[in-house]
MITI-295508 format. One record per atom (N, C-alpha, C): residue number from 1; atom name; x, y, z. Coordinates in Angstrom, 1 decimal. Layout:
! residues N
n=NUM	atom=CA	px=X	py=Y	pz=Z $
...
END
This chain:
! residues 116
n=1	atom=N	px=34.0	py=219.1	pz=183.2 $
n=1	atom=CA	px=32.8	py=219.2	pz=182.5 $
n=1	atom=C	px=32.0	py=217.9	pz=182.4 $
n=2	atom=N	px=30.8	py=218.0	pz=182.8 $
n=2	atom=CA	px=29.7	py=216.6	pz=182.2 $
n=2	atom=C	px=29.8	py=216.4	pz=181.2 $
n=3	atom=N	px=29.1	py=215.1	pz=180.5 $
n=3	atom=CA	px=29.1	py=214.9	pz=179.2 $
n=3	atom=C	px=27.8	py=215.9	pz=178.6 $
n=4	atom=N	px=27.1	py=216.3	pz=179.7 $
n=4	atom=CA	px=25.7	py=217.3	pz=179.5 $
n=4	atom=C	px=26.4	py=218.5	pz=178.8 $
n=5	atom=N	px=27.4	py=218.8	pz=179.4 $
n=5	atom=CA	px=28.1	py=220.3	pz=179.4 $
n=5	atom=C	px=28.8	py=220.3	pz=177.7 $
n=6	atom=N	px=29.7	py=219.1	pz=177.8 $
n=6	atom=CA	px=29.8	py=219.2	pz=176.2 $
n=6	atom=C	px=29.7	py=219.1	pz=175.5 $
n=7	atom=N	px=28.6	py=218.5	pz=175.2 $
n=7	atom=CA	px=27.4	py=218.4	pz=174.3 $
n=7	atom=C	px=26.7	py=219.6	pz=173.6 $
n=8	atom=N	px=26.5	py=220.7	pz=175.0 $
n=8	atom=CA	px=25.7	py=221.7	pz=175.3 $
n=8	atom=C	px=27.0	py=222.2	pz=174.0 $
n=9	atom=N	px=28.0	py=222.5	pz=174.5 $
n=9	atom=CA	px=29.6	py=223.3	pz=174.2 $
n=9	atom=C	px=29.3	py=223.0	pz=172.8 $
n=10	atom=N	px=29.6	py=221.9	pz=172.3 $
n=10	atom=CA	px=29.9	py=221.3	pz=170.9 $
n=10	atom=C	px=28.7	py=221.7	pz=169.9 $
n=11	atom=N	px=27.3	py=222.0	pz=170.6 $
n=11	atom=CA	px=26.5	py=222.4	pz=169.6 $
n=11	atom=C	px=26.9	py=224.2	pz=169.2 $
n=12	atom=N	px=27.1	py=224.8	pz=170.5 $
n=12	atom=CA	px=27.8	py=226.2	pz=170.0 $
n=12	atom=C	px=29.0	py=226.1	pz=169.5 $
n=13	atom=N	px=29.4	py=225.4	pz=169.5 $
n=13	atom=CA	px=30.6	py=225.1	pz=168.1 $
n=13	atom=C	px=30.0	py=225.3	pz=167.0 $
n=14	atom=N	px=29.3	py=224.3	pz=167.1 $
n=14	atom=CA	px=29.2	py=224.0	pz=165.6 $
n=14	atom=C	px=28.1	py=225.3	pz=164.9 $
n=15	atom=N	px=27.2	py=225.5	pz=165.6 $
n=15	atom=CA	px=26.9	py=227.4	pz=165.8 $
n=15	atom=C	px=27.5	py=228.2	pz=165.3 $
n=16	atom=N	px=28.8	py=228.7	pz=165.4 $
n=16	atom=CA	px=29.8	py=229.0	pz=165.4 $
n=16	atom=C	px=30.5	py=229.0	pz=164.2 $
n=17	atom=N	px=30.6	py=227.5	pz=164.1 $
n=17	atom=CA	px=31.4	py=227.4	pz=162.5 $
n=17	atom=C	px=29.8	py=227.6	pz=161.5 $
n=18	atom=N	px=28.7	py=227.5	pz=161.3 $
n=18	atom=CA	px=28.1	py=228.0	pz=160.8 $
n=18	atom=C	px=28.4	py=229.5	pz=160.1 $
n=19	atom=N	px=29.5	py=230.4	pz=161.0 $
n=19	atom=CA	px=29.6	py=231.3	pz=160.2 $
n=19	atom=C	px=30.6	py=231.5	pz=159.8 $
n=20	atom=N	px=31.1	py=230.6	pz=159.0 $
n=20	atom=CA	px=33.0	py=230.3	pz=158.8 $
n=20	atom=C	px=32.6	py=229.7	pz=156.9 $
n=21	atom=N	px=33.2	py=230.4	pz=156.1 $
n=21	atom=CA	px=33.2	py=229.9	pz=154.7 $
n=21	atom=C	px=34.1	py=230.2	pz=154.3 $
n=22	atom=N	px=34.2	py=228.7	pz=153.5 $
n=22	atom=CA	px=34.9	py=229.3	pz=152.0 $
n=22	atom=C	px=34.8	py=230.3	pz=151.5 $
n=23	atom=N	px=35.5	py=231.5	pz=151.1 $
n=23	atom=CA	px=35.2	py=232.7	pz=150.5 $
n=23	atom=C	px=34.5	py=232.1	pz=148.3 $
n=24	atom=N	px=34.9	py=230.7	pz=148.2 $
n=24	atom=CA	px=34.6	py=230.4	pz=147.1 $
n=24	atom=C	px=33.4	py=229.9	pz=146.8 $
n=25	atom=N	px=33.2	py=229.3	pz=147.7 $
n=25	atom=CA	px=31.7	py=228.6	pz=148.2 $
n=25	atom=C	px=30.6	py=229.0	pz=149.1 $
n=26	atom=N	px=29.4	py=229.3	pz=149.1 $
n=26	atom=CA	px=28.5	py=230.0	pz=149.4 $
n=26	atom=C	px=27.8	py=229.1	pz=150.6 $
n=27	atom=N	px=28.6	py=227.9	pz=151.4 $
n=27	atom=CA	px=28.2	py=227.3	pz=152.2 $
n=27	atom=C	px=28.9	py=227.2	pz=153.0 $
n=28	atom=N	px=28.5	py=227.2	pz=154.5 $
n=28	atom=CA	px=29.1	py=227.1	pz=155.5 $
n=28	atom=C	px=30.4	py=225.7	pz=155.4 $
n=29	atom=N	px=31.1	py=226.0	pz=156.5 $
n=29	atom=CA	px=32.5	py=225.1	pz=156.3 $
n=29	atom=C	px=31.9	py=223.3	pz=157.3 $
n=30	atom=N	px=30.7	py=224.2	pz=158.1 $
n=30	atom=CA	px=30.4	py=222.3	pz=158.8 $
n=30	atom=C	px=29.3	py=221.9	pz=158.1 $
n=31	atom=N	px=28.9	py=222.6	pz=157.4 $
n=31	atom=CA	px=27.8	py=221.6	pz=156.1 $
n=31	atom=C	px=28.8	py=221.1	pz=155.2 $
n=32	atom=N	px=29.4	py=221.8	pz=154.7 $
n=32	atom=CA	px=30.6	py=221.5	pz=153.6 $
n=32	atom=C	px=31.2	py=220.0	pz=153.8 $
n=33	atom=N	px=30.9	py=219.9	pz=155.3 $
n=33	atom=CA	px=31.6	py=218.2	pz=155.6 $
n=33	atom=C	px=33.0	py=218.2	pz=156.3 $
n=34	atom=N	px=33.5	py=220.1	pz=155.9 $
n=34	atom=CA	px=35.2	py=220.4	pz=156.2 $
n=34	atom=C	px=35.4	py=220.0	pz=157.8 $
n=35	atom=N	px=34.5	py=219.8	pz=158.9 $
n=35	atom=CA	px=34.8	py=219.5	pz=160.1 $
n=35	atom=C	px=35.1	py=217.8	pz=160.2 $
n=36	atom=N	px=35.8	py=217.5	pz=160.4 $
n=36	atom=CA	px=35.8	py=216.1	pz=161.0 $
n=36	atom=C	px=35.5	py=215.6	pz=162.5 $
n=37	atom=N	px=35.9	py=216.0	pz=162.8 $
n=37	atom=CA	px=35.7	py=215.9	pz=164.6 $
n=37	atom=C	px=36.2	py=217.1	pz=165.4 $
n=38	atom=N	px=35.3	py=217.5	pz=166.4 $
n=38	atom=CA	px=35.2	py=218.1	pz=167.5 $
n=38	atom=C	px=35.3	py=217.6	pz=168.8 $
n=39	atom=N	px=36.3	py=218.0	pz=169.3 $
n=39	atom=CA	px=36.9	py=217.0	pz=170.8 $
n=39	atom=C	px=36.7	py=218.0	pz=171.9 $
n=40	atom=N	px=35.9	py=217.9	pz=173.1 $
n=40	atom=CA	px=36.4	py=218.8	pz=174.4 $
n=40	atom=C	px=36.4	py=217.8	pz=175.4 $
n=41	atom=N	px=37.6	py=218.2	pz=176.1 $
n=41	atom=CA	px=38.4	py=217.6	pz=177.0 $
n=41	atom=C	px=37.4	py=217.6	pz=178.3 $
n=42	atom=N	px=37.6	py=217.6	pz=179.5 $
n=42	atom=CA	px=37.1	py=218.2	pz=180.9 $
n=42	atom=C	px=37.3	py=219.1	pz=181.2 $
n=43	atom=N	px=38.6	py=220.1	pz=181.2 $
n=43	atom=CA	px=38.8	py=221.1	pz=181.2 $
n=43	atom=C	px=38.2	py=222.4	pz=180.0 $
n=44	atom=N	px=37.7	py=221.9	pz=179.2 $
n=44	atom=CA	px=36.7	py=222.8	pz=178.3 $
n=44	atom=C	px=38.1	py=223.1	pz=177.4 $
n=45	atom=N	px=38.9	py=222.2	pz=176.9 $
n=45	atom=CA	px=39.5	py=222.5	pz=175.7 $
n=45	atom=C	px=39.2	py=221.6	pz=174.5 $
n=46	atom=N	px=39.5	py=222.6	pz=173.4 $
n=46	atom=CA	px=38.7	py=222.5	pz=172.0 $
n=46	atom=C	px=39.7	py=221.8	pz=171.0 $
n=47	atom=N	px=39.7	py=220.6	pz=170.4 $
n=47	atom=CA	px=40.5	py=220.3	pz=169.4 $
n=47	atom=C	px=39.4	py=220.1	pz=168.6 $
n=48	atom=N	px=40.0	py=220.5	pz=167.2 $
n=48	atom=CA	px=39.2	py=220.7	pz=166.1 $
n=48	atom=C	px=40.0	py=219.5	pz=164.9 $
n=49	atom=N	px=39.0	py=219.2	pz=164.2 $
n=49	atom=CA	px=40.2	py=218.2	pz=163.0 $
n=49	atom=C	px=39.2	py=218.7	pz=162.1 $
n=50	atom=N	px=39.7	py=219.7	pz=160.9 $
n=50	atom=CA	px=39.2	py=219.8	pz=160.0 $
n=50	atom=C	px=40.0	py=219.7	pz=158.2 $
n=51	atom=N	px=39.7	py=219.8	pz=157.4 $
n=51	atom=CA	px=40.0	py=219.2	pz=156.1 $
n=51	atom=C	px=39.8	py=220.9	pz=155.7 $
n=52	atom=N	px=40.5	py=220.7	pz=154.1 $
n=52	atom=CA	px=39.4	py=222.1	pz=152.8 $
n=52	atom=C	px=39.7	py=220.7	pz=151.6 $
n=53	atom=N	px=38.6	py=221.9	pz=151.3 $
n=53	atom=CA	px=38.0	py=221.1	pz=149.9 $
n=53	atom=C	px=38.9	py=220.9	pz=149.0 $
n=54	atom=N	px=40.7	py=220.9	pz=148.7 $
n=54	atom=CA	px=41.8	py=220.2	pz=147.9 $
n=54	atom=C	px=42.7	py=220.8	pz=149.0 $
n=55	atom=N	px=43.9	py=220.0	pz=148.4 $
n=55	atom=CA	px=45.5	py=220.8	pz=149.4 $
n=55	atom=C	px=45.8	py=222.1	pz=148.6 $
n=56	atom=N	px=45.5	py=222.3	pz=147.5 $
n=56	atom=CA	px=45.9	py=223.2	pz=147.5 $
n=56	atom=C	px=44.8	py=225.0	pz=146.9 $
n=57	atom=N	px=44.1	py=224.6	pz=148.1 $
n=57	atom=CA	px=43.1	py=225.2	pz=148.1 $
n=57	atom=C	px=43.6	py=227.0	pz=149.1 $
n=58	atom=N	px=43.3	py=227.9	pz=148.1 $
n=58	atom=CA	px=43.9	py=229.3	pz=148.5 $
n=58	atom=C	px=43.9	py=229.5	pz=149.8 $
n=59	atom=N	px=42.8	py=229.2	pz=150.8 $
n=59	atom=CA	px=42.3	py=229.7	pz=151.8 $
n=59	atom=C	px=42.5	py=228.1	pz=153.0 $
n=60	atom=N	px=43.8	py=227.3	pz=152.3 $
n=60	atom=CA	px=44.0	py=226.1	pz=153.8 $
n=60	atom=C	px=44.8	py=226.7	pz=154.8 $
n=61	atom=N	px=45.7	py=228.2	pz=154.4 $
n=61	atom=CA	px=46.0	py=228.7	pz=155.6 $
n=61	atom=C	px=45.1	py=229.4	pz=156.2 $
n=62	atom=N	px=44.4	py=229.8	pz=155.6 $
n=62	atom=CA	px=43.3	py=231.0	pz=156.6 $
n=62	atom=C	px=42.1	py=230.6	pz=156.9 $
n=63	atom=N	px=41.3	py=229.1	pz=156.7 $
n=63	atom=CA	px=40.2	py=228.7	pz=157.6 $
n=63	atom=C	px=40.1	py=228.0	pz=158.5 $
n=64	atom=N	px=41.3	py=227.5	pz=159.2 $
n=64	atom=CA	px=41.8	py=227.2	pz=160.2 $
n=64	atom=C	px=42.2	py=227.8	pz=161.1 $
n=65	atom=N	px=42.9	py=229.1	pz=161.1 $
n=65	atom=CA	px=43.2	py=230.6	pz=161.7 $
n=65	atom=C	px=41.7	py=230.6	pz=162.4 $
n=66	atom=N	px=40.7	py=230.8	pz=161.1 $
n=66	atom=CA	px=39.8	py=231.6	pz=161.2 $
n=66	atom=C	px=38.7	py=230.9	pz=162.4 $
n=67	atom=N	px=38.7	py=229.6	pz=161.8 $
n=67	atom=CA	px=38.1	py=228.5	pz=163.0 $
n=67	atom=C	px=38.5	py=229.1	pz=164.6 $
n=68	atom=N	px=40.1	py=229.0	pz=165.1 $
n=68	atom=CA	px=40.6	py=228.7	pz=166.0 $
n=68	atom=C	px=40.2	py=230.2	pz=166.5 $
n=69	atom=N	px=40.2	py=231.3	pz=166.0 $
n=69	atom=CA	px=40.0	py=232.7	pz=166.2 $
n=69	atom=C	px=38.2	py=233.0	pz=166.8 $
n=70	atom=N	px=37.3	py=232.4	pz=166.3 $
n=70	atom=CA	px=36.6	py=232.2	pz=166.5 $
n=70	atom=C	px=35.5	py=231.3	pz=167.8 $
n=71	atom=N	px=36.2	py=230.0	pz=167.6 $
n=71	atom=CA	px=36.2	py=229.0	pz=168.5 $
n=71	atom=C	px=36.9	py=229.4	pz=170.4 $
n=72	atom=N	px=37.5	py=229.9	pz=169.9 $
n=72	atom=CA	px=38.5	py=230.5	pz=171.4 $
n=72	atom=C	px=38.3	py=231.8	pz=172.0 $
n=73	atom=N	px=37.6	py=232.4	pz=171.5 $
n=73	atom=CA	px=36.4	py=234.1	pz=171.9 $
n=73	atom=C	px=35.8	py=233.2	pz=172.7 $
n=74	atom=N	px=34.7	py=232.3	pz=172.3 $
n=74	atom=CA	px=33.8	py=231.4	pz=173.0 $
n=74	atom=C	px=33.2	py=231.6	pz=174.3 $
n=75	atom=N	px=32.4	py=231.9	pz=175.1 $
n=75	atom=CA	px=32.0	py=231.6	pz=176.7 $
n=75	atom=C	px=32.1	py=230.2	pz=177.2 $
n=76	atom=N	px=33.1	py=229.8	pz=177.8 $
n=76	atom=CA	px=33.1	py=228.2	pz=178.4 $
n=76	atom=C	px=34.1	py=227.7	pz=177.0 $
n=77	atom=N	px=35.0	py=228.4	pz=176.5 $
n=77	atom=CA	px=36.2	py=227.6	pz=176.0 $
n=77	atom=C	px=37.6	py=228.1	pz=176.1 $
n=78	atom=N	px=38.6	py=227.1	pz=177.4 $
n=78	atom=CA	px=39.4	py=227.3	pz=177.7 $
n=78	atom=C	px=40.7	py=227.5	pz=176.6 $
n=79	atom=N	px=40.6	py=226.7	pz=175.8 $
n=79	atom=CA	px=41.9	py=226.5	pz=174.7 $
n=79	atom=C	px=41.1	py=226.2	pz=173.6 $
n=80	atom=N	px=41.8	py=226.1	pz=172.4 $
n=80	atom=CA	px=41.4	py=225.7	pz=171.1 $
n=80	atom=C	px=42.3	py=225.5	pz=169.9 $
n=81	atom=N	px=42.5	py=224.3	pz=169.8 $
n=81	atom=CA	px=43.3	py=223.7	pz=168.5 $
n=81	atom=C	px=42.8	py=223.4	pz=167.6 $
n=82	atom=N	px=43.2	py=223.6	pz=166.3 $
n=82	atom=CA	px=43.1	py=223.3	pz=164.8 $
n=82	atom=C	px=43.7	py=222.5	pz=164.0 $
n=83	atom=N	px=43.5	py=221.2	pz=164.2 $
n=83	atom=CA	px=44.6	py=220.3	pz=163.4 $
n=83	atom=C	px=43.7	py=220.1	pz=161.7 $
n=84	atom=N	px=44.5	py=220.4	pz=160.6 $
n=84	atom=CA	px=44.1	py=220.1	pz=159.6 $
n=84	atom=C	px=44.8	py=219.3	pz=158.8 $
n=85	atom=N	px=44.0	py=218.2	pz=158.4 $
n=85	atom=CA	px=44.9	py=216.8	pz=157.9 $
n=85	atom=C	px=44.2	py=217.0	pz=156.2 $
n=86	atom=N	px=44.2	py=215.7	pz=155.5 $
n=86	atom=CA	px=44.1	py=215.8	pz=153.9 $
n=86	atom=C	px=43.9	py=214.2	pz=154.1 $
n=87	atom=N	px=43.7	py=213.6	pz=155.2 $
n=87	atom=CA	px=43.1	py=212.3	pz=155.4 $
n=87	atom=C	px=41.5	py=211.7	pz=155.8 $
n=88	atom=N	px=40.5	py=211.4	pz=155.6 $
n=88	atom=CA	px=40.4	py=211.3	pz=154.4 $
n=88	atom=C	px=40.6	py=212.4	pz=153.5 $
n=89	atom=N	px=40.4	py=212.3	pz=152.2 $
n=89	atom=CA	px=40.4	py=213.4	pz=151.2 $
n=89	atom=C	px=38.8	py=214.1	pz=151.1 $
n=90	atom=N	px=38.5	py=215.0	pz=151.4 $
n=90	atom=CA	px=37.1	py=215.5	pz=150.9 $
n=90	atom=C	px=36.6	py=215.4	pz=149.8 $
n=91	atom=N	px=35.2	py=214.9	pz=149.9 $
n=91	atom=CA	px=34.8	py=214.7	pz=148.8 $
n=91	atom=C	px=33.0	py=215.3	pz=148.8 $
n=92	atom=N	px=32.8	py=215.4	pz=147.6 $
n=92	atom=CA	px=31.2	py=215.9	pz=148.0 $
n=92	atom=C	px=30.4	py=215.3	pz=148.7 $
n=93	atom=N	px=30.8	py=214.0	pz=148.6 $
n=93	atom=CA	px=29.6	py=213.0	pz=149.7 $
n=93	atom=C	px=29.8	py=213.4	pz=150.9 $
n=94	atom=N	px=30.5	py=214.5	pz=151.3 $
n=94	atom=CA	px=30.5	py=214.8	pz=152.6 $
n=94	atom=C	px=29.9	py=215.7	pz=153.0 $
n=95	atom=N	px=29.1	py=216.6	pz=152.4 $
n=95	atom=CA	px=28.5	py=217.7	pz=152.7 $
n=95	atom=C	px=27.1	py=217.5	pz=152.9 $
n=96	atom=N	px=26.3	py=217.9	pz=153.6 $
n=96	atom=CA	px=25.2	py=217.6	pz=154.5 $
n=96	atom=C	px=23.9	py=217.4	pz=153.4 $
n=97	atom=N	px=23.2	py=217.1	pz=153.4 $
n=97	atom=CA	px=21.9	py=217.3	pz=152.1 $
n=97	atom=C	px=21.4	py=218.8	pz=152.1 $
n=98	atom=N	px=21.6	py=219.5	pz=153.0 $
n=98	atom=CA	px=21.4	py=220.8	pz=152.7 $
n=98	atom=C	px=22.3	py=221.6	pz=152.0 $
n=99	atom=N	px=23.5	py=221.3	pz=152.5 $
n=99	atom=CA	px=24.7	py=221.8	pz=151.2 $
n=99	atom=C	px=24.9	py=221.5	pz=150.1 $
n=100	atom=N	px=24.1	py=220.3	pz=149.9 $
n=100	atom=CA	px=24.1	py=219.8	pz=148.2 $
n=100	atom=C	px=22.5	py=220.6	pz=147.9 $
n=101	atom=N	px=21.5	py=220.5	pz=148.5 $
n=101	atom=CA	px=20.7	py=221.0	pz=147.8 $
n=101	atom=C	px=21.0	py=223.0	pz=147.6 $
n=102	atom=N	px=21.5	py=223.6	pz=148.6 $
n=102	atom=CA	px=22.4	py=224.9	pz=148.2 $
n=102	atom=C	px=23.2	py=225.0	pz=147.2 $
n=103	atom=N	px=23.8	py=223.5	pz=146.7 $
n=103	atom=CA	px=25.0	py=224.0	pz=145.9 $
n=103	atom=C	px=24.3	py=223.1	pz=144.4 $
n=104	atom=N	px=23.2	py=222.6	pz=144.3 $
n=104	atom=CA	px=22.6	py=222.2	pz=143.3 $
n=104	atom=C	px=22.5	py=220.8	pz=142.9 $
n=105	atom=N	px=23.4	py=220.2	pz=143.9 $
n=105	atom=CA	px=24.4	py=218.7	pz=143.6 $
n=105	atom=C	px=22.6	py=218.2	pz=143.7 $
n=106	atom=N	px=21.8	py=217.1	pz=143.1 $
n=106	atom=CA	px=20.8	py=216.0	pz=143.2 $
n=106	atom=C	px=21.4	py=215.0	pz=142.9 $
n=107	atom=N	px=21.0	py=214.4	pz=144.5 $
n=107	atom=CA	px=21.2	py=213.3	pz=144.9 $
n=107	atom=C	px=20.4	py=211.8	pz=143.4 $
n=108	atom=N	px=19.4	py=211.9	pz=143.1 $
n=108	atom=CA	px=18.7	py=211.5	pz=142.2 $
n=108	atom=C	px=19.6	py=211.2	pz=141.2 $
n=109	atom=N	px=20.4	py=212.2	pz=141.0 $
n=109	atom=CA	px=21.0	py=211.5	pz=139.4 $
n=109	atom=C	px=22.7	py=210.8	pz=140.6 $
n=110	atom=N	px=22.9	py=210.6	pz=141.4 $
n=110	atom=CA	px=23.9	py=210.3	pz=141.9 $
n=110	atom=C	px=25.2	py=211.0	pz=142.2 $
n=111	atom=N	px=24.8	py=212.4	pz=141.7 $
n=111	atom=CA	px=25.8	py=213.4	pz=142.1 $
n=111	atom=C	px=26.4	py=213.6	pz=143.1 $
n=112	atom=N	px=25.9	py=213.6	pz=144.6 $
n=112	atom=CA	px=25.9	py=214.0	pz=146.1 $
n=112	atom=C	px=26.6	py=212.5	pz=146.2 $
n=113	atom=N	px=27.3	py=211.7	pz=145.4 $
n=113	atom=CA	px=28.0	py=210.2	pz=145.9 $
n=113	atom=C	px=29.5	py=210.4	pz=144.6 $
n=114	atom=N	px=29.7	py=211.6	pz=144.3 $
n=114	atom=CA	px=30.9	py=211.4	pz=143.0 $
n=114	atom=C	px=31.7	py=211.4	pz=143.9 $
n=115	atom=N	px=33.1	py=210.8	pz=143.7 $
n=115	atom=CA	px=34.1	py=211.2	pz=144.0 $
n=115	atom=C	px=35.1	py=212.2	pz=143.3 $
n=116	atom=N	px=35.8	py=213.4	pz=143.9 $
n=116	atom=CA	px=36.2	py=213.9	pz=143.2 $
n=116	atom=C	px=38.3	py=214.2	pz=143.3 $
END
């Protein structure tokens, strides 16, 4: 694959995870910040490194599933892995300005920077 090609690939990813949630949270999982990196190889395989919002959050076994299930249907994706780490730790400052303004966080009073 070019770097044209997965580029092209990585934005339908991310397309993609747009329709992947928290069943708790009413925002997508790559606004949420829960993606860390998206890797494709030359042969059009998919490593994923994604986080949830605590370790012991109901759904860290099933939005990873759900990712990899999703991500691997795909047109132009050979393979697809799901590595999910707790490194860094998620925190609200990771969620896009659109997910804080969906989830009410203002930036203004310094909310969209708490650590939690």
């Amino acid at each position: 694959m070019t770097a044209e090609e997965k580029e092209l690939l990585k934005e339908r990813i991310i397309a993609v995870l747009g329709t992947v949630y928290d069943p708790e949270i009413p925002v997508d999982i790559y606004k949420l910040g829960l993606v860390y990196e998206i890797n494709i190889d030359d042969d059009a395989n998919v490593h994923i490194l994604m986080t949830v919002t605590a370790p012991n959050c109901p759904v860290a076994d099933q939005l990873p599933m759900q990712v990899k299930e999703k991500v691997s249907t795909m047109m132009g994706v050979k393979k697809c892995k799901v590595e999910l780490t707790f490194e860094p730790a998620w925190t609200p400052a990771m969620m896009s300005e659109e997910a804080r303004a969906e989830l009410g966080f203002d930036d203004e009073f310094g909310m969209g920077d708490m650590m939690y």
